[in-house]
Wavefront OBJ file of the C-alpha trace (Angstrom):
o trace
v 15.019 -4.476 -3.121
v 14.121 -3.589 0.428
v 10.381 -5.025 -0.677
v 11.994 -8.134 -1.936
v 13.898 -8.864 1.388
v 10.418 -7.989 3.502
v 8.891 -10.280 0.763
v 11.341 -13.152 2.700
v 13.006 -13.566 -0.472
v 16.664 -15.019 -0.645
v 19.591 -13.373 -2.103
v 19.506 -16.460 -5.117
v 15.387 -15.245 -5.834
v 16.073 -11.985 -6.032
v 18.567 -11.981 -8.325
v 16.475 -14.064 -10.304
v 13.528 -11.629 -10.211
v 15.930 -8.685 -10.586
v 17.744 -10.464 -13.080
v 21.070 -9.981 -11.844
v 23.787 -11.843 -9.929
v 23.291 -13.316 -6.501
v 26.771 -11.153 -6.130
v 25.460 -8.050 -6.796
v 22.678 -8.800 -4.558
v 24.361 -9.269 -2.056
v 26.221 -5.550 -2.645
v 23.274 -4.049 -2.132
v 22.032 -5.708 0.403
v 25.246 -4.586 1.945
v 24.898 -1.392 0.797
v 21.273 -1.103 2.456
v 23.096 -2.095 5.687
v 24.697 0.797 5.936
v 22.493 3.337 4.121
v 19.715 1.920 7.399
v 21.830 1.381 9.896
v 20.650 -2.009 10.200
v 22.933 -4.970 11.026
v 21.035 -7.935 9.575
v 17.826 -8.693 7.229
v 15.343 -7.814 9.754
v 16.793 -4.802 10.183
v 16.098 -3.936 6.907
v 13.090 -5.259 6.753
v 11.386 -3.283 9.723
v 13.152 0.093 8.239
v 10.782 -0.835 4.998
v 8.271 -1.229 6.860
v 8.428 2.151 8.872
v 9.090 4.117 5.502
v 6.266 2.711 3.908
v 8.579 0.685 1.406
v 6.971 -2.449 1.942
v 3.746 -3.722 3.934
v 3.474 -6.714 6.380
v 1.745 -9.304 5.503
v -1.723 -9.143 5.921
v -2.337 -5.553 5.808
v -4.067 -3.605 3.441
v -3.032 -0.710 1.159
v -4.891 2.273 1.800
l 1 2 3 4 5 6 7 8 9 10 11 12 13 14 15 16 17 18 19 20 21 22 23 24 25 26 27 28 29 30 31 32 33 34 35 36 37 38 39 40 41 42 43 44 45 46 47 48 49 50 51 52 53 54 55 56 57 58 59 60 61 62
């Protein structure tokens, strides 16, 4: 999920590429609020990127 959210994707896409509810996105988004201690999406988003979860744009996998 955390790669989905880095990806910029909104709660509506994700639960369309997840195939579940935009509500139950937005429970785990929640969720990954508190597991991260972040308080917003680019919280989130910069904890994926510093555990290697997702990659910024324009970097390469090595």
């Amino acid at each position: 999920m955390q790669a989905l959210i880095a990806d910029g994707l909104s709660h509506t896409e994700i639960g369309r590429t997840l195939r579940i509810s935009r509500a139950t996105v937005k429970t785990h988004v929640n969720n990954l609020f508190a597991k991260t201690g972040a308080r917003d999406r680019t919280g989130t988003v910069r904890y994926a990127y510093g555990a290697g979860i997702a990659q910024p744009p324009g970097t390469s996998v090595t």
